[in-house]
N, C-alpha and C positions, 0 to 999 in steps of 0.2 A: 717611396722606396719600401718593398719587402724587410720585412724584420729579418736579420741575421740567424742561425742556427744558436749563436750564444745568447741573441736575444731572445729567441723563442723558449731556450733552455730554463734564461729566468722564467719568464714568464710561467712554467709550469711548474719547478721548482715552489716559487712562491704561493700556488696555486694549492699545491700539496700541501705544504707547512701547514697551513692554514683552514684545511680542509676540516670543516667540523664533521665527526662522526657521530654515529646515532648511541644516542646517551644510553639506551640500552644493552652497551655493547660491555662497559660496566672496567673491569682491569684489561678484558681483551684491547684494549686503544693501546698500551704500551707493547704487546707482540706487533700490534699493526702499523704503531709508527716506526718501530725496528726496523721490521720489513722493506715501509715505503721512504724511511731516509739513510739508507745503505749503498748512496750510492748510484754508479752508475750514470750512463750518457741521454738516458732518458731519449734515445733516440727513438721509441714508434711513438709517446707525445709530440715531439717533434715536426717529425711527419706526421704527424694529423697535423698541426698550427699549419704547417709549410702549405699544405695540401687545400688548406679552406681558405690560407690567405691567398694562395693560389688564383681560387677561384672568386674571387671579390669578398669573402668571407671575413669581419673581425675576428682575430686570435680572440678577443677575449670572450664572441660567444661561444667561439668554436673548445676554449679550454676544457668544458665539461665533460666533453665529448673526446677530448687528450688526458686527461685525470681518467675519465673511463679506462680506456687502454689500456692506462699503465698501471692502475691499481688491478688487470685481468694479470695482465704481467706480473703483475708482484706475487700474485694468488699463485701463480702459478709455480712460481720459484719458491716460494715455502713449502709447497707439495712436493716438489721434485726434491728438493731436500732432504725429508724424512725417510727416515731407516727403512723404511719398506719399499721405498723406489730405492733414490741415489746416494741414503746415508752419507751428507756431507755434513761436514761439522762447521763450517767456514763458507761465508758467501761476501765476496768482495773483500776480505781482510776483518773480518768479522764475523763474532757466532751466528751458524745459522739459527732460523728463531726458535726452530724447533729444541736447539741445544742452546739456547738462554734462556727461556722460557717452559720448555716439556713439551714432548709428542701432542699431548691434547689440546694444548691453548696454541699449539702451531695450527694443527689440523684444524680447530674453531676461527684461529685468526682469517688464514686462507679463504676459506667460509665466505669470512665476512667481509675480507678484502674482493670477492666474487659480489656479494652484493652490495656491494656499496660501490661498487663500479656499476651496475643495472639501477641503481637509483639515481645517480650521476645521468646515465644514458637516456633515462626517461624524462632528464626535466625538458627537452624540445616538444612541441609539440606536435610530431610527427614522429612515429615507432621507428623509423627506418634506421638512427643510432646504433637504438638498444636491439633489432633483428641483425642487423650487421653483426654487431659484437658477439652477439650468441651464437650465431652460425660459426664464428670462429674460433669462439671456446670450444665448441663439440667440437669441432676438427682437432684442436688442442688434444684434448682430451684423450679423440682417439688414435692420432697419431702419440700417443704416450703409450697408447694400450696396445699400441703395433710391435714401439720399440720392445716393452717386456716381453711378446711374445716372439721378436725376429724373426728374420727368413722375409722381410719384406722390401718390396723393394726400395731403393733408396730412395729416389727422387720423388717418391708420393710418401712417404716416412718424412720425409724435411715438408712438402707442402703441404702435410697437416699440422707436423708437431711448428714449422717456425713460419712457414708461409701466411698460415693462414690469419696470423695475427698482423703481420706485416700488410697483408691485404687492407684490414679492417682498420688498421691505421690510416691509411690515405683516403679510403673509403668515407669513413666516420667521418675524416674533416670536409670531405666535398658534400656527403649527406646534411651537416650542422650547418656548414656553409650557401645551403640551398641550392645545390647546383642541380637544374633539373635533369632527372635520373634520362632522358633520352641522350646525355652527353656522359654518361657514365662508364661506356665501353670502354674510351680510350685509356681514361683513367684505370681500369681495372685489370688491364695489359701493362702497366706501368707499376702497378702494386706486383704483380707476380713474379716478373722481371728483379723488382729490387729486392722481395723474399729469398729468390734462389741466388742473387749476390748475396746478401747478407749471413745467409746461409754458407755456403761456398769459403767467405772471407773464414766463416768463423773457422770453419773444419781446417784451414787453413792455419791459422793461430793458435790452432788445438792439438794441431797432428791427427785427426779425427776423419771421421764420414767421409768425405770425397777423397780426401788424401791418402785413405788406405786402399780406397776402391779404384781408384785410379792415377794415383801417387802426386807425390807436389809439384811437379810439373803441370799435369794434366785439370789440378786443380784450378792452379792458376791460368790457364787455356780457358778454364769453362767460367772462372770470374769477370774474365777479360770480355770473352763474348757476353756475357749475363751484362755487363757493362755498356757495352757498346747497344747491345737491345732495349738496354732502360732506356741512355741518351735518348734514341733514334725515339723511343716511345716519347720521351719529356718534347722533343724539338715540334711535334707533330700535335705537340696542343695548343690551343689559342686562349695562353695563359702565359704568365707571368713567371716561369719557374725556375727564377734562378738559383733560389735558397734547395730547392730539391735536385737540382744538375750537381751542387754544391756538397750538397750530402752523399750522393754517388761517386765523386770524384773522390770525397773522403774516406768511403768504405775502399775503392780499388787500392788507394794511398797505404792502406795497412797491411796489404799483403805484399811489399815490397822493402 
């Protein structure tokens, strides 16, 4: 039997705690453990575990390569924090790092929580991890550099700034999990599918992006399909995926 979503959850949770970092990182280890225990559904680790056990993959080699992810995640949410993007003071009920800690050990922490996710990615012996994850930081990056500048359009704005990480989550755990890459198409219709839900869900609990462009009616319209396209995508694999039907049934669940 597939491990559960709460079982996977341990399973990274503990994985983090315990995560030793590089001794030359020095007081930055206290902004960085800030960061990475704030919280949070840990939901694209998740989907990596789901996705490699998926494909006959152990969660626990597959972990590395879910620690990857979410420590991109994390990097990324301490940048977006800082006064020069989203000046929030608060992330999860709690100081963002940049305001427990200072603008500069925020902006170094980030840094570090960037690479220390690429040395995580590279312990497999095969790059395809750590190319995944990078492809999708730059998309990150520049779907950030989109929003400051606006006027673009929505649905490629959310497939860089949140798709593309979402992608490289389910991605990542069929690449750790050896899935050979000629079976990788379907899968990577099934990653895009659950970005623009999870995306969609959010704007939706935010009042935000799709909900101003096309109001909470129509947001939920384009959940519902985004929904029903994952399913269709999940049913049509010759895989095991009920821990991931599970997690999409969860995301639709929160918009209602």
């Amino acid at each position: 039997m597939p491990r559960t979503p709460d079982e996977l959850r341990g399973l990274v949770e503990d994985y983090v705690a315990e995560l030793a970092l590089q001794p030359e990182l020095g007081s930055l280890e206290a902004p960085i453990r800030h960061a990475l225990s704030g919280g949070g559904k840990r939901v694209r680790p998740v989907l990596c575990l789901a996705a490699g056990e998926a494909v006959g993959g152990e969660p626990t080699h597959v972990l590395p390569a879910a620690a990857a992810v979410e420590l991109v995640h994390s990097f990324s949410l301490v940048h977006d924090d800082l006064p020069a993007l989203d000046n929030d003071t608060e992330r999860r009920g709690r100081p963002s790092v940049w305001a427990a800690y200072g603008e500069a050990s925020a902006i170094l922490a980030g840094d570090a929580l960037l690479s220390e996710a690429f040395r995580l990615a590279l312990v497999y012996d095969m790059t395809a991890v750590a190319r995944e994850l990078m492809e999708a930081t730059l998309a990150m990056i520049g779907g950030q550099q989109q929003d400051l500048e606006g006027g673009h359009d929505l649905a490629q704005l959310h497939r860089l700034k949140t798709g593309a990480l979402f992608n490289a989550s389910i991605m990542c755990g069929v690449w750790a999990a050896g899935l050979p890459v000629e079976e990788h198409t379907p899968w990577r219709a099934f990653a895009g599918e659950l970005g623009l839900l999870f995306q969609v869900v959010d704007d939706i609990l935010d009042g935000d992006g799709y909900v101003l462009e096309v109001g909470a009616d129509g947001a939920r319209h384009l959940a519902d399909e985004a929904a029903v396209r994952a399913q269709t995508r999940l049913d049509a694999l010759e895989a095991d995926t009920s821990v991931l039907a599970e997690i999409v049934s969860g995301l639709v669940a929160r918009t209602s």
